[in-house]
C-alpha positions as CSV (number, residue, x, y, z in Angstrom):
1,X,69.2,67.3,111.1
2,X,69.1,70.8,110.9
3,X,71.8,71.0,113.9
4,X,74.2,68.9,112.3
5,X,74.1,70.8,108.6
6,X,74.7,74.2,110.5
7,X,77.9,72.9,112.2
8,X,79.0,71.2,109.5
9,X,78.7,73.9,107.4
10,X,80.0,77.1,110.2
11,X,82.9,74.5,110.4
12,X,83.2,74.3,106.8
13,X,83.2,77.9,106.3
14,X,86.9,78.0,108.9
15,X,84.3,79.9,111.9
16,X,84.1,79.4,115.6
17,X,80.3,79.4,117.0
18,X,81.6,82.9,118.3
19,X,82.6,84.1,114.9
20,X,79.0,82.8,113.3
21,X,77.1,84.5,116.4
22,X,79.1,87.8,115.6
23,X,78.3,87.5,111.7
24,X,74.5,87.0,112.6
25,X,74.5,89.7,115.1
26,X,73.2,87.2,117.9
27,X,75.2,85.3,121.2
28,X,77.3,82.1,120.9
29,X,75.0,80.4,123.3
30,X,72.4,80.7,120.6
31,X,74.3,79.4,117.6
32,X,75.1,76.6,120.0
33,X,71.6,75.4,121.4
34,X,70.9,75.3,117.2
35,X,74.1,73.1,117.0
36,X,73.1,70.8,119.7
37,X,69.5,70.7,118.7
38,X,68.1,72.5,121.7
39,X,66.8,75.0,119.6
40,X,65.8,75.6,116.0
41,X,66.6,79.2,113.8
42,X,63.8,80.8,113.1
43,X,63.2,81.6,109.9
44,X,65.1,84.9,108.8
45,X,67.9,83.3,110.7
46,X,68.1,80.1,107.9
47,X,67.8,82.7,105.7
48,X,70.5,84.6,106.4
49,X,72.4,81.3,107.1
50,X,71.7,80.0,103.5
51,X,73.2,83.4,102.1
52,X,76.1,83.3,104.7
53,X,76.9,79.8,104.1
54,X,75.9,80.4,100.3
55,X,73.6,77.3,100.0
56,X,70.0,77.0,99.5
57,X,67.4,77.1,102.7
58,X,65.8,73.5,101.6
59,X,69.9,72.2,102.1
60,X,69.4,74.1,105.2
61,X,66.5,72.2,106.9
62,X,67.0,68.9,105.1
63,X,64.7,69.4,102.4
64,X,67.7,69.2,99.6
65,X,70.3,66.6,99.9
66,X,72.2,68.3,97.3
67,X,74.4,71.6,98.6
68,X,73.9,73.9,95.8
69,X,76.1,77.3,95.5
70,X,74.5,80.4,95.0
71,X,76.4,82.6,92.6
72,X,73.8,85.3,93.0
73,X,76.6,88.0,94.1
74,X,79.5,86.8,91.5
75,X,79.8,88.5,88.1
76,X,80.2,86.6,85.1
77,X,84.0,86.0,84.8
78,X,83.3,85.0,88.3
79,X,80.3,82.6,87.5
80,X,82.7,80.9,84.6
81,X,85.3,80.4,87.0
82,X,83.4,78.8,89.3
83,X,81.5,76.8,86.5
84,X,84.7,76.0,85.1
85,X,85.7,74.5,88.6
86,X,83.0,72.4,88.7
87,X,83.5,70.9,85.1
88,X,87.4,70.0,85.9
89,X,86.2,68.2,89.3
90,X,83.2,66.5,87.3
91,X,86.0,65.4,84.7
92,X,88.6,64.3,87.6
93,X,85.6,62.1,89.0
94,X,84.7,60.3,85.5
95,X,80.8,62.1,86.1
């Protein structure tokens, strides 16, 4: 589980396992044994995932089947863009 939401969200995000390794200051061959399940991230690694991928660390190990944003770093005009983003997409849906 935890393999398939980091690739799908380092894939997501436009990166190469190289370009995730780099960000996270650790080798491709580890980002890939997490990928392919080989291996899990230990803790400061989902972490630091969660505020890379901007997502909460339940989402991250499965916990959370909802991927919620974190708009921690944003300012306001920011945060009401974003919100208003979400409203017009809610709208488009019929939610």
């Amino acid at each position: 589980m935890i393999a398939n939401t980091i690739k799908a969200l380092r894939e997501q995000s436009g990166l190469s396992q190289t370009q995730l390794a780099r960000r996270l200051n650790i080798t491709r061959s580890s980002v890939c044994a997490w990928e392919q399940g080989l291996s899990c991230p230990t803790a400061q690694y989902i972490i630091e995932l969660a505020g890379l991928f901007r997502v909460s660390t339940d989402y991250i190990l499965g916990l959370s089947t909802e991927q919620t944003l974190d708009l921690s770093g944003l300012n306001e005009e920011e945060k009401r863009i974003v919100q208003n983003l979400v409203q017009y997409f809610d709208r488009k849906r019929g939610v």
